[in-house]
N, C-alpha and C positions, 0 to 999 in steps of 0.2 A: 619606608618600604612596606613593612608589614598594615600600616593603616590604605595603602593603596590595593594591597590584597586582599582585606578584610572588603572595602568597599568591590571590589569586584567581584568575588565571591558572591556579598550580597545580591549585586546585580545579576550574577547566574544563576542564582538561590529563584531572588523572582520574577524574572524571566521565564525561567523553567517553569515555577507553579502557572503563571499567567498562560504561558502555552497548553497548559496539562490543563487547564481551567477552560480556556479556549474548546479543545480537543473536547471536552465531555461536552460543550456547549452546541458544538455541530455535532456531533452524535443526537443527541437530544430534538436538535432543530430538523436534522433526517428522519429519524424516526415521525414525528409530528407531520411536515410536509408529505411523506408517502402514508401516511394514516387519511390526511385529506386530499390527497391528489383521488385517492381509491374512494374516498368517498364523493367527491366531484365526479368522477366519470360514474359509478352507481345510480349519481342523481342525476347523471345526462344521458345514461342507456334507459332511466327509468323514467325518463320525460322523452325521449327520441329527439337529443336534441344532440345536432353535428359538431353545433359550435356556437360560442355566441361573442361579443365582444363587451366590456368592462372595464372602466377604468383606462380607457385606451389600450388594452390590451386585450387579444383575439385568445378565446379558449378553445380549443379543438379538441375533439376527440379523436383517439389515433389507438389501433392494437399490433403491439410489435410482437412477431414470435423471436421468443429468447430456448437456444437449448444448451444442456450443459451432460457430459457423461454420467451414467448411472451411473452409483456408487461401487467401488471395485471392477469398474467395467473398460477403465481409459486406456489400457494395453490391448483391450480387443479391439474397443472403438478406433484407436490410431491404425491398427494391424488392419482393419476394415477397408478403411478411408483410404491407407497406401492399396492392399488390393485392387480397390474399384475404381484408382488411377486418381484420387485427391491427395496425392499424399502431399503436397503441397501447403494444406492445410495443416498439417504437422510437422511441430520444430521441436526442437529440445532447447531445454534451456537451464543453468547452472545455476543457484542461488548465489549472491554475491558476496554474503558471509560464511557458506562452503568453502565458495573458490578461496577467498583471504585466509581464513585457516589451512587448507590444504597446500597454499604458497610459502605460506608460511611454516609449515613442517618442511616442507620439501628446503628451504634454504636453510633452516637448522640442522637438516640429515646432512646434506650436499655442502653446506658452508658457504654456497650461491645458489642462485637460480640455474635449474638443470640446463642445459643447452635445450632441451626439446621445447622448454615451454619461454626460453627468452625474447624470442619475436612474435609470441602469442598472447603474453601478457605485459600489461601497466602493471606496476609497483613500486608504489610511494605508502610513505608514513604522515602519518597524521595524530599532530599530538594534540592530547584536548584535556579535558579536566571532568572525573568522575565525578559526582554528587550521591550521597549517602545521609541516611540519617545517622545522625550518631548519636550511640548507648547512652551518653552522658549530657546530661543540660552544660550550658556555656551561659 
């Protein structure tokens, strides 16, 4: 029993690092590819060129406008946008480790789930296994 735990442990041990390994490796690979993507277009605005193709694959250049609210300014911006009849464009939305904590206070005050919030929410448990370094060599 305990050498079948041991062996799964290790398997969630590196597992985990492999993922965490992974994860800095596509960080690293995004960083790199938007470093040349912006330098490809630079050197396709600075030769005027539209597109070209390579490799069997067609390069284009393309400019998207991206916007995003000024800093400290998203309660205006939304208050705007419903004004001027977009308010469509704006939703609210609950973080999903809020709502879990707050359901979870609310069944420990109450003993169950409130009646107002029982056919508004999912709630299930889910059991897993922490990972930790620990203080002491094994």
């Amino acid at each position: 029993m305990t050498n079948d735990l041991f062996t799964l442990a290790d398997q969630v041990r590196e597992l985990r690092d492999e993922k965490n390994d992974a994860e800095r490796s596509v960080k690293e690979i995004s960083a790199e590819l938007e470093s040349a993507e912006t330098a490809l277009a630079e050197a396709m605005l600075n030769s005027e060129t539209q597109n070209f193709t390579r490799a069997g694959r067609m390069f284009c250049l393309t400019t998207k406008t991206r916007a995003s609210a000024i800093a400290g300014q998203k309660d205006e911006l939304f208050a705007a946008l419903k004004d001027n009849g977009y308010g469509e464009l704006v939703y609210e939305t609950v973080n999903a480790n809020t709502l879990s904590s707050f359901v979870k206070e609310q069944i420990a005050e109450h003993e169950q789930l409130p009646d107002w919030l029982r056919d508004r929410v999912n709630v299930f448990e889910k059991t897993g296994v922490t990972v930790r370094k620990s203080l002491r060599k094994s």
